[in-house]
N, C-alpha and C positions, 0 to 999 in steps of 0.2 A: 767627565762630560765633554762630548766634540762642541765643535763651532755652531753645528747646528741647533744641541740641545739647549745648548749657552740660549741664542739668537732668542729661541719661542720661550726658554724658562724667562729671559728676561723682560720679554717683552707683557708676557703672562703676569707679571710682577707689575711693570706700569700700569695697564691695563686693568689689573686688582685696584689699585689705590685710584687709581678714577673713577672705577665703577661704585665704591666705598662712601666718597666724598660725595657721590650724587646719590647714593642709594637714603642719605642721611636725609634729607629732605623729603625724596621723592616717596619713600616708606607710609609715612604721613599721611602726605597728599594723596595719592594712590588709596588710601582707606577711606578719607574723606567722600574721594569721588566715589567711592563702592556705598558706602553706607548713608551717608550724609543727602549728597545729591544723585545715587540711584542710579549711576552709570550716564546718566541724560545728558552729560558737557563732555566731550571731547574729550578723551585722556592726554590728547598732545596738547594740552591748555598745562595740565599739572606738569608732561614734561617738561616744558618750556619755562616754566616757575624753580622748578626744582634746577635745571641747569644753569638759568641763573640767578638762584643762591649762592649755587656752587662757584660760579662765574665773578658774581661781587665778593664771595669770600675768600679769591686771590687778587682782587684790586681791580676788578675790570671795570671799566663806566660802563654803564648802561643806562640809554637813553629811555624815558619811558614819556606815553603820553596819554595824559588822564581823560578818563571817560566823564560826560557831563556833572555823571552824578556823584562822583569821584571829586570833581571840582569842584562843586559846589560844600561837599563834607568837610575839606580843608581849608573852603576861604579864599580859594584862585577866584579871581573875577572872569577869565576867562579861560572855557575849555579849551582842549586841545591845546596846552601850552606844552612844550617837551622840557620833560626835567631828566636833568641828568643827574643820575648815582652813584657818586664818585667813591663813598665811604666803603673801605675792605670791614667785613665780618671776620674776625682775624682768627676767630673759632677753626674755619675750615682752612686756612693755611696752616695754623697750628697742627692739623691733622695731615695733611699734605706731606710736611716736614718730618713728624713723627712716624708717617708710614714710609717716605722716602728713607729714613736713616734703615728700619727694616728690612726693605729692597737692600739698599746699598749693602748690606750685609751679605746676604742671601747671595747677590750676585757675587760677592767677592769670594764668596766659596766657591766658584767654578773653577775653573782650568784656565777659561777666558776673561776675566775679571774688567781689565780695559774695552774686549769687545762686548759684554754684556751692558756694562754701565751705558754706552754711546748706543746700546739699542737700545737701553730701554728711557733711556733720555727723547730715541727719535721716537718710538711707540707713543711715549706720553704725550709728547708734542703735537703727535697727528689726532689722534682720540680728542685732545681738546680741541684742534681744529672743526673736526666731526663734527663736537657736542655745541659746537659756539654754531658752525653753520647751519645746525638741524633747530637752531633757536632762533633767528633771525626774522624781527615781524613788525611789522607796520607800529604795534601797540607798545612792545619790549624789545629796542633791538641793542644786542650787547655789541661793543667795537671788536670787531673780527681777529684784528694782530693782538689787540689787549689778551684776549681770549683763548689766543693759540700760544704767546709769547708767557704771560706773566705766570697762569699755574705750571707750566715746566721750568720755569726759574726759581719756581718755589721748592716744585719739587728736586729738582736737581741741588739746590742746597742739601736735604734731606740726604741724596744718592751719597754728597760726597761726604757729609759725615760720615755716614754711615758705612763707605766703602774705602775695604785693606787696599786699597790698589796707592791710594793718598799716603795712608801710614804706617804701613809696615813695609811697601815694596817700593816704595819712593821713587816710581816712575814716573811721576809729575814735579814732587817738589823736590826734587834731588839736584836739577841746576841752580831751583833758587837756592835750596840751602848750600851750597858751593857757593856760590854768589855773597850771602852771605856773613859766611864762615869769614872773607877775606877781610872785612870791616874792621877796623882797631877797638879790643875789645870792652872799651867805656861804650861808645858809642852802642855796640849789638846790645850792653846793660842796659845804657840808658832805653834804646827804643823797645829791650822786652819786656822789662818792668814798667812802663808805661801801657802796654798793652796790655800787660796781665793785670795791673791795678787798677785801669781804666776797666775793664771787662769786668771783673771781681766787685769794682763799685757799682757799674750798672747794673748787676746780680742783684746782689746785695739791697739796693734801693725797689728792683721788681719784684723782692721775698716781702721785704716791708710794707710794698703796696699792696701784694698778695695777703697779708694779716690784716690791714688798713679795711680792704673790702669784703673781705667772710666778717669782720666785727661790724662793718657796716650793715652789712645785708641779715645778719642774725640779732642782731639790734633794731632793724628796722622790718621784723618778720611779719607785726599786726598789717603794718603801711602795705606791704608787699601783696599779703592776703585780702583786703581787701583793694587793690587794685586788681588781683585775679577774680575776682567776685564781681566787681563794675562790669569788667569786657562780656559777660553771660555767656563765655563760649561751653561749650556740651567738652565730654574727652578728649576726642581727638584734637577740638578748638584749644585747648590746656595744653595738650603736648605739642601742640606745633609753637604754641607759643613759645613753651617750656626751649624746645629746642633751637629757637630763635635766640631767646637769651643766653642762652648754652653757646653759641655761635660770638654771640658776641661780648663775653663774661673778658675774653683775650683784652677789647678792646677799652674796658672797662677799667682792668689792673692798669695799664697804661695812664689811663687817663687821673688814678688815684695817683702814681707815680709823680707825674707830670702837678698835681694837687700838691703833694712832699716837696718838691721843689721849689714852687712859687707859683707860677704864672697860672698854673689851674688850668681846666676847659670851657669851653660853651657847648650848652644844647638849646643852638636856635643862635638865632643873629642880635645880639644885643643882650645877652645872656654871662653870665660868670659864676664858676664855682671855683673860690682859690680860700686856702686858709684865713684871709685877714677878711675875706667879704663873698657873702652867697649873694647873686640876685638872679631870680627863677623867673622867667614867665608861662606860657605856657608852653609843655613838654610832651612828647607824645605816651600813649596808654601802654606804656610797658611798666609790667610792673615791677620789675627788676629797679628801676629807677625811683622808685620810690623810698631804694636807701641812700638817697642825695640829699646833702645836710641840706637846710632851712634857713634862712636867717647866717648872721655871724656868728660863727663858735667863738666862746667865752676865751677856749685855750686852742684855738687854731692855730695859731704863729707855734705850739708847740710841733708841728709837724715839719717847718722848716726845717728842724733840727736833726729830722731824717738822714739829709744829704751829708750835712756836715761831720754828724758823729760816722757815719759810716766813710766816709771820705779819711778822717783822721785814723780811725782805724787801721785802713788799709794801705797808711805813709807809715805808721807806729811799726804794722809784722812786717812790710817789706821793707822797711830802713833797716834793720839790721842786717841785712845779707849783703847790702851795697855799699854800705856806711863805708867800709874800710876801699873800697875802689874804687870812687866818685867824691870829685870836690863838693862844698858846698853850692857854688851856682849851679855844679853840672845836678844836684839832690833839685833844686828851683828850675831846672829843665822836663825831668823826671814828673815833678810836681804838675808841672804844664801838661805833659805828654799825659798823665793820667786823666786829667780834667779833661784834656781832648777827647779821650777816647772815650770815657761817660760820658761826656757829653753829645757825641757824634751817634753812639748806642740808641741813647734815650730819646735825641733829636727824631732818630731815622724811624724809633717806634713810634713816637707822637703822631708823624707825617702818616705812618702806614695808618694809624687808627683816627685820623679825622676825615671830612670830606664834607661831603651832600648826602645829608639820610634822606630829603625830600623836598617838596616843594614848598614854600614863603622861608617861615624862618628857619625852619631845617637844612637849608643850603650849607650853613655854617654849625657843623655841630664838632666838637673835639679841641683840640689841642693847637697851639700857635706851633710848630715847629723850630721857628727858629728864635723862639723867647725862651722857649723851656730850654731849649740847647745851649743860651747863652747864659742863664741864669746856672744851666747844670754845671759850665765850664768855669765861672767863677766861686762857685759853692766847694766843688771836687776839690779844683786845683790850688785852692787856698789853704781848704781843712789836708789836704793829703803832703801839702807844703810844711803843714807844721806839726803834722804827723811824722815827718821823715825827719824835719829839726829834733824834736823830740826826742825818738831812738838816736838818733848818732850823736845827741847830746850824752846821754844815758850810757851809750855803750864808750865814750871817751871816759864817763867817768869812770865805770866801770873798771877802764883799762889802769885808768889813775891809782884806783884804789887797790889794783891787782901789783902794780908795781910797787909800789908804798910794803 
């Protein structure tokens, strides 16, 4: 494939995954306006909806300002107040990502592998510039650079997964790893076994919250269905919903995570759901949320335990491989370096999955970021501390008993 075909296959490929990530919404709404209201509004009212879903589901604020009767439904005292919506739907970055690492594939099959990635990194860029400027309104205006900057950095995580150019033909990280290489080599041990055990725990803990919330939600299926039953929406009204929740089911495990840890989240400003104590006030009508415990769980502090047993675990398999080439303080560095790096993971998900769902007490709905990060770092680095005590105790004996 020439330079040229490179250029348009690549760009062809951004240009997919944007069209993708708004067709998800715009599907929907686009049937709505055909059946529901009869073609009579506007179809650029549904564009503009649909793109920014798309738009807050890579992190963009968007300012909105509510109509009289809008205001009054929530409890603003006064209209025309501008709220802004900071919270990412982390559904549609989750998909971003997943079709980026595609791309990145895709391109790195060409001939041109570096010049297709850098187009279609610029395609994506421009196309979201487009979709953010063809949305800009007096009612819903999304921040322009947010718009053009933050879903190409999404996607471009995706590209580079997903593209040979990174890992097989080390055109990029071929200085650093020379760079690298030169490091004495406790040191390269200690900092990649940190990184690997730090990454593996925050795995690890996002599989567990991943269990934590299907048991949740298939546990709480009456609560569920009957909150779909309140809102009286017809089909369409069901599946848009449906795919709202869908969107933000991402930000959900997160937040069960962050629940495993300690500090818990809020929905709403004066709100807490943490293992040792629930208190609810009013929540909005999604019915997804209605698999949010109640009251204090009897054996909630059982959940703590998440962090630590997986933490200890993952000092237990990687102590053995370093036992023999790392002192003890340098294992209590290691131990550190692991808790860093779950905790830096977890922090940085909590941050992406909280914000402003709306206006009064929805300003503050999600996760502290930087409680859940210190609590992760003391939890990791402690259990993963004597996890690694553990094995290089084990394997001294071992050696004991081999000599003997």
């Amino acid at each position: 494939m020439n330079r040229q075909l490179t250029l348009l296959f690549a760009a062809f490929e951004a240009l997919l995954v944007v069209a993708i990530g708004i067709a998800i919404p715009l599907v929907p709404l686009t049937l709505l306006w055909g059946i529901h209201y009869g073609l009579a509004i506007d179809w650029t009212v549904f564009w503009r909806t649909a793109v920014d879903i798309w738009l807050v589901g890579h992190g963009t604020d968007i300012t909105v300002v509510l109509a009289p009767e809008v205001s009054t439904a929530v409890g603003l005292v006064e209209a025309g107040t501008p709220v802004t919506i900071t919270m990412a739907l982390l559904g549609f970055a989750l998909l971003t990502v997943l079709l980026g690492v595609r791309a990145g594939r895709r391109v790195a099959e060409t001939s041109h592998a570096l010049l297709g990635t850098l187009a279609s990194l610029a395609t994506f860029g421009a196309a979201s510039f487009v979709v953010t400027l063809s949305t800009l309104h007096p009612v819903a205006r999304p921040s322009l650079w947010q718009g053009t900057l933050l879903p190409t950095v999404v996607f471009a995580i995706g590209l580079i997964i997903g593209s040979q150019v990174v890992s097989s033909k080390g055109r990029v990280l071929g200085p650093i790893r020379r760079w690298i290489s030169r490091w004495p080599t406790h040191v390269r041990t200690i900092v990649a076994t940190s990184l690997r055990g730090g990454a593996i725990a925050a795995a690890g803990l996002i599989l567990v919250a991943t269990v934590v919330t299907t048991l949740a939600i298939v546990t709480s299926y009456a609560e569920i269905i009957r909150l779909y039953e309140a809102l009286h929406t017809e089909v369409l009204g069901g599946v848009a919903v449906t795919i709202g929740q869908l969107a933000i089911l991402p930000n959900i495990v997160v937040w069960a995570a962050t629940w495993l840890v300690g500090p818990g989240f809020a929905i709403g400003t004066g709100s807490t759901v943490s293992p040792l104590a629930t208190s609810l006030g009013p929540i909005p009508a999604i019915p997804v949320l209605g698999a949010l415990p109640e009251g204090d769980l009897a054996l909630g502090f059982v959940g703590l335990l998440a962090p630590v047993v997986i933490g200890f675990l993952v000092g237990a398999v990687l102590g053995p491989r370093i036992a023999g080439e790392l002192r003890r303080r340098e294992l209590a560095l290691v131990a550190g370096g692991i808790g860093f790096t779950a905790a830096a993971i977890i922090g940085l998900l909590a941050w992406a999955s909280a914000g402003s769902a709306g206006p009064g007490r929805l300003i503050d709905v999600g996760p502290d970021p930087w409680v859940v990060a210190g609590w992760a770092f003391v939890e990791f680095a402690v259990a993963a501390g004597l996890g690694l005590l553990a094995s290089a105790r084990h394997d001294r004996a071992n050696d004991g008993f081999t000599q003997r």
